[in-house]
Structure formats: structure tokens, C-alpha cells
SERO-4910 file (N, C-alpha, C, O; in steps of 0.05 Angstrom, whole numbers):
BEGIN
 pado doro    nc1    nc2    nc3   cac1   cac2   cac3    cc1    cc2    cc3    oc1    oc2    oc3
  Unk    A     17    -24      0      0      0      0     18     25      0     42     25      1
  Unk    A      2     48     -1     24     71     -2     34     78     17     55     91     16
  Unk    A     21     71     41     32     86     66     48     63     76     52     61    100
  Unk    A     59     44     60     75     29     73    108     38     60    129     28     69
  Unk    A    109     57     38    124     61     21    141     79     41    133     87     63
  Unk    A    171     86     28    185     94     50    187    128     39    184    132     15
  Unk    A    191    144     55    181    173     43    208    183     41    228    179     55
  Unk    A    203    198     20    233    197     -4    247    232      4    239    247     21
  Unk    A    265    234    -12    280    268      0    266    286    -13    277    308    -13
  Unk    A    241    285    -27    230    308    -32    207    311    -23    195    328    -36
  Unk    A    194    299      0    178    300     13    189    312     43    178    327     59
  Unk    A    207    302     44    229    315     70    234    342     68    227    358     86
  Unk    A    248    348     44    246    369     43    226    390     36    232    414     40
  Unk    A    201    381     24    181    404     26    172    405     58    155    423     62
  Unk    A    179    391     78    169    382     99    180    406    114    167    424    126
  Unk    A    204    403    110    235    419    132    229    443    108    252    444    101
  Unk    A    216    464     91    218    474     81    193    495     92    193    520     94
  Unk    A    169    472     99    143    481    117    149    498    135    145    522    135
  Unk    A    167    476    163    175    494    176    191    504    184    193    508    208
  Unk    A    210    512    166    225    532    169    224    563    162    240    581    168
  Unk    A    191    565    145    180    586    135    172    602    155    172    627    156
  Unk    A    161    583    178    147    590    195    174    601    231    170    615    251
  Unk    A    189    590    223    211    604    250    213    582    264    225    586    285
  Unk    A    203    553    261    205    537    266    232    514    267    230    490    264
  Unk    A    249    524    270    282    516    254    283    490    275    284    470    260
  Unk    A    284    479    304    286    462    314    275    446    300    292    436    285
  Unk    A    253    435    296    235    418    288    244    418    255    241    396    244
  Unk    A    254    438    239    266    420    219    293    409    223    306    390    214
  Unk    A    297    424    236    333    407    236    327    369    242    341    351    232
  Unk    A    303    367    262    299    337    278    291    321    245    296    299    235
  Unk    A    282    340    238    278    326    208    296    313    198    293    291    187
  Unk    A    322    329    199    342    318    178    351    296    195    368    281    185
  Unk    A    343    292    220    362    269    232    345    252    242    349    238    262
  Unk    A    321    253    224    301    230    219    303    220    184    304    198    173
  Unk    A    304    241    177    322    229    149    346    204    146    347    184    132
  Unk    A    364    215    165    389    196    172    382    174    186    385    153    172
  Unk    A    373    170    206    357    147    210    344    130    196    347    106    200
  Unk    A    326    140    176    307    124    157    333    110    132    331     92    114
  Unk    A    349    122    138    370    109    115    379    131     85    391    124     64
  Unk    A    367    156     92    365    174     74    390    190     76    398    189     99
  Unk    A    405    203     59    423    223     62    416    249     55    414    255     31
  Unk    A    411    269     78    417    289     68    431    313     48    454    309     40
  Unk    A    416    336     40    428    341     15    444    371     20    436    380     42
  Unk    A    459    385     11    460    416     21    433    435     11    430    459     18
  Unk    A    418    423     -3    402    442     -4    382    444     24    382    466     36
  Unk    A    367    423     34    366    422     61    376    430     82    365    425    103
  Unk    A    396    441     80    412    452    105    409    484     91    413    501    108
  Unk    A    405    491     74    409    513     64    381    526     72    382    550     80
  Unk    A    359    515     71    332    517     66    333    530    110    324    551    119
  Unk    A    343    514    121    343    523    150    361    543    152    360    556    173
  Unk    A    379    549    133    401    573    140    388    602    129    397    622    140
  Unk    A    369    607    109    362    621     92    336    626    124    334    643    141
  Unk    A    327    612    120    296    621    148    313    630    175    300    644    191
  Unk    A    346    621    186    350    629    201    359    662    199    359    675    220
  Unk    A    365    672    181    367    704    164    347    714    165    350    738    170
  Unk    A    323    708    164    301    722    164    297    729    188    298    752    196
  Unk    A    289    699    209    287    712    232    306    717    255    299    718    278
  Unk    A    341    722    241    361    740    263    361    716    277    362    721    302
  Unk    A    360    692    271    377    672    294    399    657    282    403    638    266
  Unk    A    418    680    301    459    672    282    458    654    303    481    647    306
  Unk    A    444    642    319    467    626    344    457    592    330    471    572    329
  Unk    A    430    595    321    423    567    308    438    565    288    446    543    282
  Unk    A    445    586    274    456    583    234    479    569    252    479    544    255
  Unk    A    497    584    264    522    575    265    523    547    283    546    539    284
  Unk    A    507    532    295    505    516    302    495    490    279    495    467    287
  Unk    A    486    496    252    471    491    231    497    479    215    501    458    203
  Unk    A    515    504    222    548    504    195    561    483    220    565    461    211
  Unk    A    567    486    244    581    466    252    579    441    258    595    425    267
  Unk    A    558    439    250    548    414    246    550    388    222    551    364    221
  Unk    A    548    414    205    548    401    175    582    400    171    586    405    147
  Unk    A    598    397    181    623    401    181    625    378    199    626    358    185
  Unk    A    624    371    229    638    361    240    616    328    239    625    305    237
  Unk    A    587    337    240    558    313    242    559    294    208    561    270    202
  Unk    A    558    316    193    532    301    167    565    300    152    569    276    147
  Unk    A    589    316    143    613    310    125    602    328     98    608    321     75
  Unk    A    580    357    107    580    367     89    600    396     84    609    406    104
  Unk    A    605    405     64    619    427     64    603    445     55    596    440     32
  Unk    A    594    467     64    578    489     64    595    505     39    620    507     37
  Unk    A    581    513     24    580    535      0    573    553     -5    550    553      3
  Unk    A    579    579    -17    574    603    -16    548    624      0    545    642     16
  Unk    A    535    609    -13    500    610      2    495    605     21    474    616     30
  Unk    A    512    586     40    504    580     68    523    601     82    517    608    105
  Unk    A    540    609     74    550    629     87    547    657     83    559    675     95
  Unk    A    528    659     63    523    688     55    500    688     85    501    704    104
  Unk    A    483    670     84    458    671    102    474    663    128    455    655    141
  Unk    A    490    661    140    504    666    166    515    695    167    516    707    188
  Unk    A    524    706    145    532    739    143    507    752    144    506    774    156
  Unk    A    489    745    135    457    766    136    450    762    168    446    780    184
  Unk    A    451    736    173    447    736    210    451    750    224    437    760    242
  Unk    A    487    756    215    505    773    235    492    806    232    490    824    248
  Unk    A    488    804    209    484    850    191    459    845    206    456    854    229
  Unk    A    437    829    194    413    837    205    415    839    241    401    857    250
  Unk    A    433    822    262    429    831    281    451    856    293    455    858    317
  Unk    A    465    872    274    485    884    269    512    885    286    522    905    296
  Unk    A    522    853    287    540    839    291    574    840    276    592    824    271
  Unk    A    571    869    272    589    867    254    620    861    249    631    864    227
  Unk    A    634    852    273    656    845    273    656    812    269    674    800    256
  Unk    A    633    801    282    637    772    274    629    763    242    640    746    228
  Unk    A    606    785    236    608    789    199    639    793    182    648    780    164
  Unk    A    646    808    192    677    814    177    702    790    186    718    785    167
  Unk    A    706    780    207    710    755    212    710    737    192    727    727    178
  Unk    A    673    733    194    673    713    165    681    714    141    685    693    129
  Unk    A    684    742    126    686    744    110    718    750     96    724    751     72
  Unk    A    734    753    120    770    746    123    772    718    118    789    710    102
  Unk    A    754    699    131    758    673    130    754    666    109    774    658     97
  Unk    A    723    666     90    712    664     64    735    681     43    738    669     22
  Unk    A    750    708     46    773    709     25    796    697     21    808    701      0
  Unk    A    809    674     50    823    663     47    815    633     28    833    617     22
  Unk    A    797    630     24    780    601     16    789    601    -20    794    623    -31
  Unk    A    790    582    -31    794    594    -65    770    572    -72    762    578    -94
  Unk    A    758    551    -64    739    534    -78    716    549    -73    716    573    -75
  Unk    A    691    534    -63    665    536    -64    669    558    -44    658    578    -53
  Unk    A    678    564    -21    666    588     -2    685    616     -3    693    630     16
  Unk    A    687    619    -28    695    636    -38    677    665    -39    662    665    -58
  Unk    A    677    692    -20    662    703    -30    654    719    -48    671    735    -55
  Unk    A    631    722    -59    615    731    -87    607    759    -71    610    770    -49
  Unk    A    595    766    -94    580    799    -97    549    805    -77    537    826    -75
  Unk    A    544    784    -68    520    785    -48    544    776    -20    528    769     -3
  Unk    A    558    775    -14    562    769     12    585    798     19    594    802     42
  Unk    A    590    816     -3    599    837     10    576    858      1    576    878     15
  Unk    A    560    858    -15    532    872    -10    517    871     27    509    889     43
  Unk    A    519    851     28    499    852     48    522    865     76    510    866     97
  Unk    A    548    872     76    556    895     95    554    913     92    547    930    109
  Unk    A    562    920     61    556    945     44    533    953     58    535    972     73
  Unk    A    511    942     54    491    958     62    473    965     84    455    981     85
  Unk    A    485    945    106    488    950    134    506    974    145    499    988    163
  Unk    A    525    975    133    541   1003    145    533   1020    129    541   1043    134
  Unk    A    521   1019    114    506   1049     87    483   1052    116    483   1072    130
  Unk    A    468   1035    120    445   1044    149    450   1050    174    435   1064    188
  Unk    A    481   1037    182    498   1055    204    510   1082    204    518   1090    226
  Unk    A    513   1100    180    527   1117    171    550   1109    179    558   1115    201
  Unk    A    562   1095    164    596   1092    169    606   1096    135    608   1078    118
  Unk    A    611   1122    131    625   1125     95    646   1109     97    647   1092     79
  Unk    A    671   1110    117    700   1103    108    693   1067    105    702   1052     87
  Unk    A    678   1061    124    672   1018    118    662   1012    101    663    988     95
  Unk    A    644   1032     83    635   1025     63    652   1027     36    648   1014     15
  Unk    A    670   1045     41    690   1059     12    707   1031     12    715   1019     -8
  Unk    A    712   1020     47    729    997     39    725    975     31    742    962     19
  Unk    A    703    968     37    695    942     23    691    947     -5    699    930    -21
  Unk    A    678    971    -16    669    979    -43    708    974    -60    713    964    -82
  Unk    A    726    986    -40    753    980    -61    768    949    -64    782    937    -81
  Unk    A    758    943    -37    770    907    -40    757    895    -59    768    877    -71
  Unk    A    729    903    -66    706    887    -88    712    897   -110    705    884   -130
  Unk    A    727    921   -115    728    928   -142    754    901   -150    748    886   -169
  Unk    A    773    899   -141    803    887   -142    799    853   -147    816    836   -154
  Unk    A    773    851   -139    768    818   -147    743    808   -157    735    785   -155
  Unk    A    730    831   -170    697    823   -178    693    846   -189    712    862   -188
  Unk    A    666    854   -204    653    879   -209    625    881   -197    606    866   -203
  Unk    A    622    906   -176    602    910   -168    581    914   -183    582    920   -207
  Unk    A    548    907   -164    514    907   -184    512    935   -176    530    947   -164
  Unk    A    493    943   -183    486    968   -182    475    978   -155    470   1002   -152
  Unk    A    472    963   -138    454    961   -112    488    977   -100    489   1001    -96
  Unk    A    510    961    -96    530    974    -80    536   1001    -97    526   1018    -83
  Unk    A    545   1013   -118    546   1031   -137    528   1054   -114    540   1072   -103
  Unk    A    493   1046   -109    486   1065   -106    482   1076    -79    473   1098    -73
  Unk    A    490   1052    -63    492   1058    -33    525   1062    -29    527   1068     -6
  Unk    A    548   1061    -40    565   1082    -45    562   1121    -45    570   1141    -33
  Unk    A    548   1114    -63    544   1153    -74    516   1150    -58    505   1169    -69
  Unk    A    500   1142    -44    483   1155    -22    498   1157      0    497   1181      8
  Unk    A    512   1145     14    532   1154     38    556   1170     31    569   1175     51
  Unk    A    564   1177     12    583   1196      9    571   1217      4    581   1237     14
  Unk    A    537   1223    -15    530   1253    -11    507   1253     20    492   1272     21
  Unk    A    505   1234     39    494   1241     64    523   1257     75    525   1280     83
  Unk    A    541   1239     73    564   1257     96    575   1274     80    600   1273     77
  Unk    A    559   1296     65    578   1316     57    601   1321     39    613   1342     34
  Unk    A    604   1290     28    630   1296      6    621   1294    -20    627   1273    -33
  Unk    A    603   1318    -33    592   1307    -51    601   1304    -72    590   1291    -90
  Unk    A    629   1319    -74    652   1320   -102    657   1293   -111    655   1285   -134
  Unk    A    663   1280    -91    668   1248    -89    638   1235    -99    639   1218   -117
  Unk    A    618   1240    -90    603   1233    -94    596   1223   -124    591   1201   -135
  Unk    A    599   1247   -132    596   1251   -163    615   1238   -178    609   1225   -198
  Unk    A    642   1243   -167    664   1225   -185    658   1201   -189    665   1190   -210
  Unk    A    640   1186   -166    636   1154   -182    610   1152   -195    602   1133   -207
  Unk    A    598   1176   -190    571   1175   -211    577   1177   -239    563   1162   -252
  Unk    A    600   1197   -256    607   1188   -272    620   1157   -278    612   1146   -300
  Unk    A    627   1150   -271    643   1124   -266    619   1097   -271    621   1076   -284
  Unk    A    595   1108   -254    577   1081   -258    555   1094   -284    541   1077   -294
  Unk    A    552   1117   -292    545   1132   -320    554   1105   -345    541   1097   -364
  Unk    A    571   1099   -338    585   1083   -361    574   1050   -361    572   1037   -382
  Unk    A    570   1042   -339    561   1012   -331    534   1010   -335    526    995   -353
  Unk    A    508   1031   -314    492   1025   -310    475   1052   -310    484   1074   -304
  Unk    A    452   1048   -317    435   1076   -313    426   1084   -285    413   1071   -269
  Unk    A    435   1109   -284    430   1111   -253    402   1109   -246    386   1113   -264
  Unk    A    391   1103   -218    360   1099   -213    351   1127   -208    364   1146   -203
  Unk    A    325   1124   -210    314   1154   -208    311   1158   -171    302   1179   -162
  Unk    A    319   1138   -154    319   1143   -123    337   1158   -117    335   1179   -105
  Unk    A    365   1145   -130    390   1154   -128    392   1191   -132    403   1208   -118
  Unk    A    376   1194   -160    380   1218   -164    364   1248   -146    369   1272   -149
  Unk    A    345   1232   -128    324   1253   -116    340   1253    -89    336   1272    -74
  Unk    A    365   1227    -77    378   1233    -56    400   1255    -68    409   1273    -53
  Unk    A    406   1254    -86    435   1272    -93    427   1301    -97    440   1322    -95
  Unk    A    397   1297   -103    379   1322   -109    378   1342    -68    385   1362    -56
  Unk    A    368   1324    -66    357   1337    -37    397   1343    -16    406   1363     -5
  Unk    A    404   1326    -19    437   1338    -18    448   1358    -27    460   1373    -11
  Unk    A    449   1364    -51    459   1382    -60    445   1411    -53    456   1433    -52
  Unk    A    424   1407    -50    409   1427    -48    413   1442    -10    416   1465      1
  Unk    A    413   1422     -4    423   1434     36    450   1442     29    454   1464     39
  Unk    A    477   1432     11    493   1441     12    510   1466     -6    532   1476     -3
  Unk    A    487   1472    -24    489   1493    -55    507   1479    -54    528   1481    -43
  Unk    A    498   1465    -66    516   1451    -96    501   1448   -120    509   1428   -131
  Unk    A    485   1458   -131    464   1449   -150    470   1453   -179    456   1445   -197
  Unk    A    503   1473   -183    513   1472   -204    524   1439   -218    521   1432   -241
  Unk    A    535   1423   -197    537   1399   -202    520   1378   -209    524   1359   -224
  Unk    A    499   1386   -196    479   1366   -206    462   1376   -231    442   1363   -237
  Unk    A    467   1393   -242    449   1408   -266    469   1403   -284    460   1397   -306
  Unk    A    502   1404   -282    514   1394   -301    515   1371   -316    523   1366   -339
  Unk    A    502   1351   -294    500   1323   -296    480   1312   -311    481   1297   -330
  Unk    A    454   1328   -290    425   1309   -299    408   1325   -305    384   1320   -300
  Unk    A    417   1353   -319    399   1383   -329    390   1392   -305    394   1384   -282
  Unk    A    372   1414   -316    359   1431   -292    327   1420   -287    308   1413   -301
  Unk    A    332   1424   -264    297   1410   -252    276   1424   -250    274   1447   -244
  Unk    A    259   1406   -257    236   1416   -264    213   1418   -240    200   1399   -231
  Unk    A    211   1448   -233    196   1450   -217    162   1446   -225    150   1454   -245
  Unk    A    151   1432   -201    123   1426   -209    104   1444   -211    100   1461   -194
  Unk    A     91   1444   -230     65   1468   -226     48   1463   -201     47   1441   -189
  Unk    A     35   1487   -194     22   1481   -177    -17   1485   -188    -29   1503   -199
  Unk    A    -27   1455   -178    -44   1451   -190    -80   1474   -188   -102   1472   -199
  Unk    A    -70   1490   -169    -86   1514   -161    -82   1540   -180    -95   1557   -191
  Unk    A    -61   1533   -179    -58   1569   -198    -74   1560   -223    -83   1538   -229
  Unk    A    -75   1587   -236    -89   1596   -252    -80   1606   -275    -67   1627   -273
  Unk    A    -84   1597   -300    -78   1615   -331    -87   1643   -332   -104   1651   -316
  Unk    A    -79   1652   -344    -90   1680   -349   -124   1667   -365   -147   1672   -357
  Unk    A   -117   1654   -385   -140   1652   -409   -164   1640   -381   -183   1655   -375
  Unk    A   -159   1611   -365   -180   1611   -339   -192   1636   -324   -216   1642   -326
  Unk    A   -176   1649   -310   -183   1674   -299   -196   1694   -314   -213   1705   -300
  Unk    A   -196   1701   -331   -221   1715   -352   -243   1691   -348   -262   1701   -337
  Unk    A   -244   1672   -352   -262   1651   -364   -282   1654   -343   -307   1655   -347
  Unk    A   -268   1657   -312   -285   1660   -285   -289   1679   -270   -295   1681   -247
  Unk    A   -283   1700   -290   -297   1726   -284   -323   1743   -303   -339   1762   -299
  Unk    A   -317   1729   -322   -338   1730   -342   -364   1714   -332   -386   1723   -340
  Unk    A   -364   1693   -317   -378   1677   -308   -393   1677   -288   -414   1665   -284
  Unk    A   -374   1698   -265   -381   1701   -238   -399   1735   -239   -412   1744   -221
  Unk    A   -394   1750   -271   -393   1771   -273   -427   1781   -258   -431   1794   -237
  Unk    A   -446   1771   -275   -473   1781   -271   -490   1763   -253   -514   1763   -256
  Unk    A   -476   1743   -230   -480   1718   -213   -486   1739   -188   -476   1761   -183
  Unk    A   -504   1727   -176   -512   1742   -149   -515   1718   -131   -523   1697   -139
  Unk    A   -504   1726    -99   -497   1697    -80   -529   1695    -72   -547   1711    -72
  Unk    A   -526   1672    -67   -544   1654    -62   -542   1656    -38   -520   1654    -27
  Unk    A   -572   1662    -19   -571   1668      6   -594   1647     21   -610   1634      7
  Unk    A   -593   1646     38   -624   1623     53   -618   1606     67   -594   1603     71
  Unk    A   -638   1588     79   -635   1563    102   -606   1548     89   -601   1559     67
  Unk    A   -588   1530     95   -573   1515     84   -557   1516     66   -543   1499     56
  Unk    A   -559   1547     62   -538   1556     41   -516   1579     54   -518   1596     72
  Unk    A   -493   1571     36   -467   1589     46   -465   1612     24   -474   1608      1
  Unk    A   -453   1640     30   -461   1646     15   -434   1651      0   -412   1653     11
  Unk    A   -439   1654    -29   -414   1645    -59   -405   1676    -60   -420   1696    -60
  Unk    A   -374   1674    -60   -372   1702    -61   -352   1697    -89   -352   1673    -95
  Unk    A   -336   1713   -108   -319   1706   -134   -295   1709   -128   -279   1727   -123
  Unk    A   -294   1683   -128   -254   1671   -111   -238   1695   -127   -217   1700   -115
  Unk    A   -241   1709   -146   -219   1720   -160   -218   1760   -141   -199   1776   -139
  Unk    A   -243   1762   -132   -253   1786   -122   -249   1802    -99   -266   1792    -84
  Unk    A   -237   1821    -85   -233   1828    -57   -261   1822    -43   -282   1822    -56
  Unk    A   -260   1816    -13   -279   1812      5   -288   1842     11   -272   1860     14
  Unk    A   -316   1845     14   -336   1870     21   -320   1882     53   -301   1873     65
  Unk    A   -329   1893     55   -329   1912     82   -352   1895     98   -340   1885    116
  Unk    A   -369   1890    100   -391   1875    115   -375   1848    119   -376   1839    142
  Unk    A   -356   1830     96   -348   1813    102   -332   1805    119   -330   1784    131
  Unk    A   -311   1835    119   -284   1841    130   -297   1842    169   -288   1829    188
  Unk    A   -320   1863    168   -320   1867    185   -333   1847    206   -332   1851    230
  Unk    A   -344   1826    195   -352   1801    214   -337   1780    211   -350   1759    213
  Unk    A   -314   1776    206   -289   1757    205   -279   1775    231   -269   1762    249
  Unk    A   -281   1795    234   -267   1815    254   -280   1807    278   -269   1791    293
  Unk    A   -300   1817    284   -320   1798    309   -317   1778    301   -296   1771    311
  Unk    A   -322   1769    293   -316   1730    299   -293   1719    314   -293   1699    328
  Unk    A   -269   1738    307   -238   1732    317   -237   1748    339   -220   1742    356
  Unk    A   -250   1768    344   -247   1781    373   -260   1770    393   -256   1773    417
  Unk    A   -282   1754    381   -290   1728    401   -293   1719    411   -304   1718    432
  Unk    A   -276   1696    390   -258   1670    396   -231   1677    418   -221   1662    435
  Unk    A   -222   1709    411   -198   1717    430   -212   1726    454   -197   1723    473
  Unk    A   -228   1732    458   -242   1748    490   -245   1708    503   -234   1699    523
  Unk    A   -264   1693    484   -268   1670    500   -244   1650    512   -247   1632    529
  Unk    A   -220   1658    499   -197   1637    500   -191   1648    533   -189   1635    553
  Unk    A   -190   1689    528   -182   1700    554   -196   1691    578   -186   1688    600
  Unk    A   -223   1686    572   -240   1679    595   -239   1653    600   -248   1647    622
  Unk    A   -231   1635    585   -220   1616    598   -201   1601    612   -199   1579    622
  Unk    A   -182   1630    607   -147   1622    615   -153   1638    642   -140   1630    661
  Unk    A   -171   1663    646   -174   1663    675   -192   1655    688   -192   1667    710
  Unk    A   -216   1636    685   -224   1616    694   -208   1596    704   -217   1584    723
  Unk    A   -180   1590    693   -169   1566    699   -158   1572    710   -152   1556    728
  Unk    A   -144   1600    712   -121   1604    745   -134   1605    766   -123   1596    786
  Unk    A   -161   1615    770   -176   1618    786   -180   1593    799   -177   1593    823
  Unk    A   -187   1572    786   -199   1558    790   -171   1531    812   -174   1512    827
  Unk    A   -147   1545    801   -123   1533    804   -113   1543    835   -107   1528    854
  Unk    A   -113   1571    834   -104   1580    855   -129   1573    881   -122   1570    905
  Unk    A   -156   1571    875   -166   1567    902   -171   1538    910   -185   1534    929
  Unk    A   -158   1513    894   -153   1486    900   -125   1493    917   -117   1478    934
  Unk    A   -113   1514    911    -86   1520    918    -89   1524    951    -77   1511    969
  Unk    A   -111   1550    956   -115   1553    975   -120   1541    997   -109   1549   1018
  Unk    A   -145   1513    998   -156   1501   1008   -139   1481   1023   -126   1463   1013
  Unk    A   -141   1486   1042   -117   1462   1067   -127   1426   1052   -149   1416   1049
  Unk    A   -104   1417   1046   -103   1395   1042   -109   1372   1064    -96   1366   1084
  Unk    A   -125   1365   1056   -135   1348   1075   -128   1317   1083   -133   1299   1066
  Unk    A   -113   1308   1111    -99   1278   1111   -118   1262   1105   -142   1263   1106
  Unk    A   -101   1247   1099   -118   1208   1092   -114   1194   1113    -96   1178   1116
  Unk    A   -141   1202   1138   -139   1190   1159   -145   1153   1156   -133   1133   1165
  Unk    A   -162   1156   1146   -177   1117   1142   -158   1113   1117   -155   1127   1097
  Unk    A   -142   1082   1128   -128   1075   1112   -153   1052   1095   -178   1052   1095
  Unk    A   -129   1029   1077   -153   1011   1064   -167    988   1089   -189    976   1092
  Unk    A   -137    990   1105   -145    968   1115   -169    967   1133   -186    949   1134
  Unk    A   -166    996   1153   -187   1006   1170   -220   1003   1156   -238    996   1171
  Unk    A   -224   1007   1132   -244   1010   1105   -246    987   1113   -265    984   1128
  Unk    A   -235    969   1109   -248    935   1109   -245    923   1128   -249    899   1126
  Unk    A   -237    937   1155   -254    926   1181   -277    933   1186   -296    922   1196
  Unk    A   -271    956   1176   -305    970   1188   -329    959   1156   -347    976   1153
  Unk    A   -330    949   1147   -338    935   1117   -352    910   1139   -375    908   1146
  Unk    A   -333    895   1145   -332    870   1159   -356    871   1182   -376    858   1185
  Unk    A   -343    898   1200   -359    896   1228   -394    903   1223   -410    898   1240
  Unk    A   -398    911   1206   -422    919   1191   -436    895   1183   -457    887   1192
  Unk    A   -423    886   1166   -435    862   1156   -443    839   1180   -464    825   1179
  Unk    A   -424    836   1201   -429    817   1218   -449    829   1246   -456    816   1266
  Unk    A   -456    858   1238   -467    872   1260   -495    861   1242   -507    841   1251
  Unk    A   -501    869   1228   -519    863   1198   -537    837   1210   -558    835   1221
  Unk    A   -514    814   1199   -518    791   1202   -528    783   1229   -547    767   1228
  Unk    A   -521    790   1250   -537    790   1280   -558    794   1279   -574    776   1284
  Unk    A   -566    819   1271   -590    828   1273   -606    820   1269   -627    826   1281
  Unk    A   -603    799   1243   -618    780   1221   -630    760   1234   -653    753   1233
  Unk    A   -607    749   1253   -607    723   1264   -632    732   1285   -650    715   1288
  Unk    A   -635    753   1297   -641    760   1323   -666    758   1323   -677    747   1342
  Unk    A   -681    768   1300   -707    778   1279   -721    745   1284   -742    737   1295
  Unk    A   -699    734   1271   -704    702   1258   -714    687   1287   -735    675   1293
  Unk    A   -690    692   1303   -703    680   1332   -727    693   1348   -734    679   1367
  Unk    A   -740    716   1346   -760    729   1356   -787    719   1348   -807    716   1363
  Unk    A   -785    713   1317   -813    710   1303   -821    673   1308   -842    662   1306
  Unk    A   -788    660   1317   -797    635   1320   -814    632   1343   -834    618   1345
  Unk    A   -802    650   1360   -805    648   1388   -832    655   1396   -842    647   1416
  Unk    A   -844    673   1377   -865    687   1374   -889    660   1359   -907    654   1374
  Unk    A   -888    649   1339   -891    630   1328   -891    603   1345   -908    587   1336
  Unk    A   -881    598   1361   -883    582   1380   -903    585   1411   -920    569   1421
  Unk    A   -895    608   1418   -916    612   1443   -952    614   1428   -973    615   1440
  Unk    A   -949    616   1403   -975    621   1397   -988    596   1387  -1012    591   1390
  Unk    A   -975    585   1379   -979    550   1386   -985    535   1410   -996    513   1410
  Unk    A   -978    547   1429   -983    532   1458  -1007    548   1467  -1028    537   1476
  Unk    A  -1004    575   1465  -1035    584   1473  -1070    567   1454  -1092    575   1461
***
């Protein structure tokens, strides 16, 4: 039957894939060493699948417990990917000396854990969110000397060099990546808003023209403004229950208008006054008034609660024995 069949590595691994989506990383790891048991061998992509969910959710102490394992337990050797996602562990919990650690170790390596263009991205762009310009210029020059940077480091380069002010520099590698890649239009509204706190805006107009300021969608044409005065010309406001009355947006306000916006605001200012000395008043003679001790504590409160109740309850009883008693002699008469 089927369920007698023995369940194969791609069922394992959609299994250990379930939960590891979920932050669940113990319970897949038990997986893989129910795999080994059943007579199955584990694969690196399986170990990878728990290293990638341990990045997400910032647990470096499992990953690296994950890599020492597969090293010293299973006789696997971890590859680029499993150590990129032990470096995201470290940035995401911004760990960053044991990140750079790894990544001394990973440049001495020349086979498989050799590192690639995502495993010095992902410091790159942890120290671009620390503001640290000089850690970023250095990794950006060690990567130029053995790889070519994506555009992602390119542009978190020239965003931390025009946040800290050096925007000459800035620009020098913007020509430089001009030639590789088209710059993003994010890139250009940070260099925009930079240049502009620091007048520099000759530089950036040399570069990427002059900017275009937005119209503003209120103003008015000359040819409109005739159009709504011609319109408003022989219009009389509309006055009555539920109606406001239309005056011609293009037109000075009346003297009748002027002069009850005037009362209205002298008002609102007399009522604010009368309320700000209402409130000292009201401040200073709480001020006055002898503060009074807190003779009955809680506990006193719930003796006397108690003695009530059981004075209460007597009384009850007392009632109860009178009417018997009463109830009884009238029986014998």
C-alpha cells in the first residue's frame, strides 16, 4: 500500500521547508536526523533551506550551530549561500565584527566558499544604514580588485558619500557608474535633496539638467481667470436656510465681510481670555484650600466593611429567633 512506502528526500524536504518558513528551525533540523535514520542522506540544499529562514528571523546562534554541524555531524561542506545567510544573520542583528571575521575567512577560501557579490553587498549595506562612509568605501575597493560591483552597492556608495557631505566624491563615481549602468531615479532625488542643503546644485544640473519644478495645480492661466470672471460677472450669491453664501474667488472681500471675520476673531480671542482666567482661578483656590490627611487607611475600610456586615448579620439572626419564638408561644396558647 502507499503508506507502507518509505518517504523519499523530496517530501522531507518540502516538509523541513514548511517549517522553516514558519521560525520553526528546531523541528526541521529533527527532520534531517530522521532522514538519517530512515537510511536517507541528506542534501545541502536542506541545510540551506534552514540557513536562509535562520536570516530572516536573526537567529545567528542556530545558523552557526547549523554550519558546525554540517562540518563536523553530516561531512558536508557548506558553499557560498550557506554562508552568505550566516553573514545576513550577523548585519541583520548588526553583529558586525563577527560578519567581517567571516568574510577574512571566506577570502582566504579559493573553492566553493569563496566570496561573491551578495556576501559583501549585504555589509555594504548595513554600514550604508549605520552611517559609516569610510567601511563602506572599503569594502566597495576590496570588491572592485576581485569582482565587479551590481548596481545596488554603486548606489549605496554615492548615497553615503553625498549624506556625509562629500559630494565632489560623490559625483566622481557617478560618472564612473554613467558608463556601466543607468542611474535609478531614487538615487537621483537623494543627490537632489543633498545638493540642495549644501548649494551645490551647479553639479547636479551639469549632470542630470535643470529641474523641473512642479506646477502648482491651483494656480491659474491668465485665459481661466477671464473665463471666471466672465462667469461670476452678472452671478448674485445665493442666500437662505442651508446655504453658504458664494462670493468670486478672484474678487476682494466687502467691508460687511471684513467686518464680521473681525468679530468673529475678537470672540474666539475674548473666549480663550476667559477661559485662561477661569483656569487660574480655579487653580489658585484648589491651591488655597488646606489639604486634607488620609486618615482611614484601606485596611481600616475593610474592618469596618466586615464589622457591619457581621453587626448586619446579627441582627438577622435575632429577627429570625424572635418570630420563632413568637410563632411558638402562639402555638401553645
Amino acid at each position: 500500500m502507499y503508506w507502507d512506502r518509505q518517504i523519499s528526500i523530496v517530501t522531507y524536504s518540502a516538509m523541513i521547508f514548511a517549517r522553516a518558513n514558519f521560525g520553526r528551525h528546531e523541528e526541521a533540523y529533527e527532520l534531517i536526523n530522521t532522514m538519517v535514520k530512515s537510511g536517507l542522506t541528506p542534501t545541502l540544499y536542506n541545510f540551506n533551506i534552514i540557513l536562509e529562514s535562520c536570516q530572516q528571523y536573526g537567529n545567528n546562534h542556530f545558523a552557526r550551530r547549523v554550519i558546525i554541524d554540517m562540518y563536523s555531524v553530516f561531512y558536508i561542506k557548506p558553499d557560498v549561500d550557506s554562508w552568505n545567510y550566516l553573514l545576513g544573520c550577523y548585519t541583520s542583528q548588526q553583529k558586525m565584527l563577527n560578519a567581517e571575521k567571516i568574510l577574512d575567512w571566506m577570502k582566504t577560501q579559493v573553492d566553493v566558499a569563496k566570496p561573491n557579490v551578495k556576501s559583501y553587498r549585504l555589509l555594504i549595506v548595513q554600514y550604508c544604514r549605520l552611517k559609516c562612509p569610510d567601511q563602506v568605501h572599503r569594502l566597495f575597493t576590496e570588491m572592485i580588485e576581485s569582482m565587479e560591483p551590481d548596481i545596488e552597492c554603486w548606489s549605496r556608495l554615492v548615497e553615503v558619500l553625498a549624506r556625509s557631505k562629500s559630494i565632489p566624491e560623490a559625483f566622481q563615481y557617478i560618472d564612473k557608474m554613467k558608463e556601466k549602468f543607468s542611474i535609478p531615479l531614487k538615487l537621483q532625488h537623494i543627490l537632489l535633496s543633498c545638493c540642495r542643503r549644501n548649494n551645490t546644485m551647479l553639479e547636479y544640473t551639469s549632470r542630470f539638467g535643470e529641474v523641473q519644478t512642479k506646477q502648482d495645480p491651483y494656480e491659474l492661466d491668465e485665459e481661466r481667470k477671464a473665463f471666471i470672471e466672465a462667469e461670476f460677472a452678472d452671478c448674485e450669491p445665493i442666500t437662505g436656510k442651508g446655504w453658504v453664501e458664494l462670493e468670486n474667488p478672484l474678487s476682494t472681500p466687502s467691508a460687511e465681510t471684513i467686518r464680521k471675520r473681525e468679530q468673529k476673531r475678537q470672540l474666539e480671542l475674548k473666549m480663550k481670555r476667559m477661559e485662561g482666567e477661569f483656569m487660574k482661578k480655579a487653580i489658585e483656590e484648589d491651591n488655597q484650600k488646606p489639604k486634607k490627611e488620609k486618615i482611614v487607611s484601606k485596611r481600616s475600610l475593610m474592618r469596618a466593611t466586615k464589622k457591619l456586615e457581621t453587626q448586619i448579620k446579627k441582627q438577622a439572626q435575632q429577627k429570625m429567633k424572635e418570630e420563632k419564638k413568637a410563632k411558638f408561644s402562639f402555638r401553645q396558647e
